[in-house]
N, C-alpha and C positions, 0 to 999 in steps of 0.2 A: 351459499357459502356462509360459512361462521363470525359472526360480528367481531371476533377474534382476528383470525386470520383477514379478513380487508382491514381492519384497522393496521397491523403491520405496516399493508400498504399504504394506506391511505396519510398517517406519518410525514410518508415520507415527501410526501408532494406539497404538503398543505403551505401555500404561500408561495409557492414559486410560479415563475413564469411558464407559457404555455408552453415554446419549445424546450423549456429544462423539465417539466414536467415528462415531456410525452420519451427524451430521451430516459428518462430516471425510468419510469413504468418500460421502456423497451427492452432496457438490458436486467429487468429486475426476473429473477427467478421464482416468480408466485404465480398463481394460478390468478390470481386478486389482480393482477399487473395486467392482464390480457381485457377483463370486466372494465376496469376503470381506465382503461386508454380509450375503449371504444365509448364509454360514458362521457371522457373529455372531447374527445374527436363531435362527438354529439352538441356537446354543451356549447361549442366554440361555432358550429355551425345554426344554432340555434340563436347566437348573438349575434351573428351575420343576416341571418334573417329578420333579423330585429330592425336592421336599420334601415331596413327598404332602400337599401341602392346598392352599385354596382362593386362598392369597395370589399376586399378580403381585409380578412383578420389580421393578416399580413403586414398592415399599416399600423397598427395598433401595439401599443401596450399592455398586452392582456395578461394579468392575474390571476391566480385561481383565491380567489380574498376570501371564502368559506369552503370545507368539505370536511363532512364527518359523517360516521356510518352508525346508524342506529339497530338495535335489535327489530327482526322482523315476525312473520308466523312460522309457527313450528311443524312440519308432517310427522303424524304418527304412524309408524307402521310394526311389526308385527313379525318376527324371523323365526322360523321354527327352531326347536331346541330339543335335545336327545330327552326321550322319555314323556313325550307330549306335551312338553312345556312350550310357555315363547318367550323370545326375550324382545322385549322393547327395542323402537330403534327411532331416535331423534333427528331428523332432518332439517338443521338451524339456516335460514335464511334472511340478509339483512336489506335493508333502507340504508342505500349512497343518495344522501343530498350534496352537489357540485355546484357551487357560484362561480361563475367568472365573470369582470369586470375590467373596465381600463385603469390601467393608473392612473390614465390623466383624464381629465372631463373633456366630451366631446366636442365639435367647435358649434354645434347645434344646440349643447345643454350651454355653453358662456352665455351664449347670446340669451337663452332663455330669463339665465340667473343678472344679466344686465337689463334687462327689460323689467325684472322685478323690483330692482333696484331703482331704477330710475321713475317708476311708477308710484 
């Protein structure tokens, strides 16, 4: 897909929370909305993993605090055309980088930043 068209998407979410995100990308009528819910559904399950224990995301304050979509590589291809000609054909595809993050610091990351402190 075209660095154009995800950005639309991508807009629209940037900074909001996980469930207003994933309802904003649900009802949103882009082809971009279907890529980047299942990139968040990802993201969100990947910070879960993160913290090595049994807690969901659920508990949490989660952010989407970075996303933006960069140009990717190009395919060339090659469409025939009356007369033995061709016409060119560009197939633009982009790079979604997605952070999520909590609002609030963890009760594992206080205690780290109290220990630094008092050290």
């Amino acid at each position: 897909m075209s660095v154009r068209k995800m950005r639309l998407v991508v807009d629209l979410i940037r900074g909001k929370e996980i469930e207003d995100a994933l309802d904003i990308l649900r009802f949103t009528n882009k082809e971009a909305a279907l890529w980047l819910e299942k990139a968040l559904i990802s993201a969100v399950a990947n910070w879960e993993h993160k913290l090595d224990n049994e807690e969901s995301a659920d508990d949490y304050d989660l952010v989407i605090s970075e996303i933006f979509a960069d140009q990717g590589a190009q395919m060339k291809r090659f469409r025939p055309a009356p007369h033995g000609r061709a016409h060119r054909i560009r197939k633009h595809s982009c790079h979604v980088t997605l952070v999520v993050e909590n609002r609030y610091a963890l009760p594992s990351e206080e205690n780290e930043e109290a220990e630094v402190a008092e050290a």
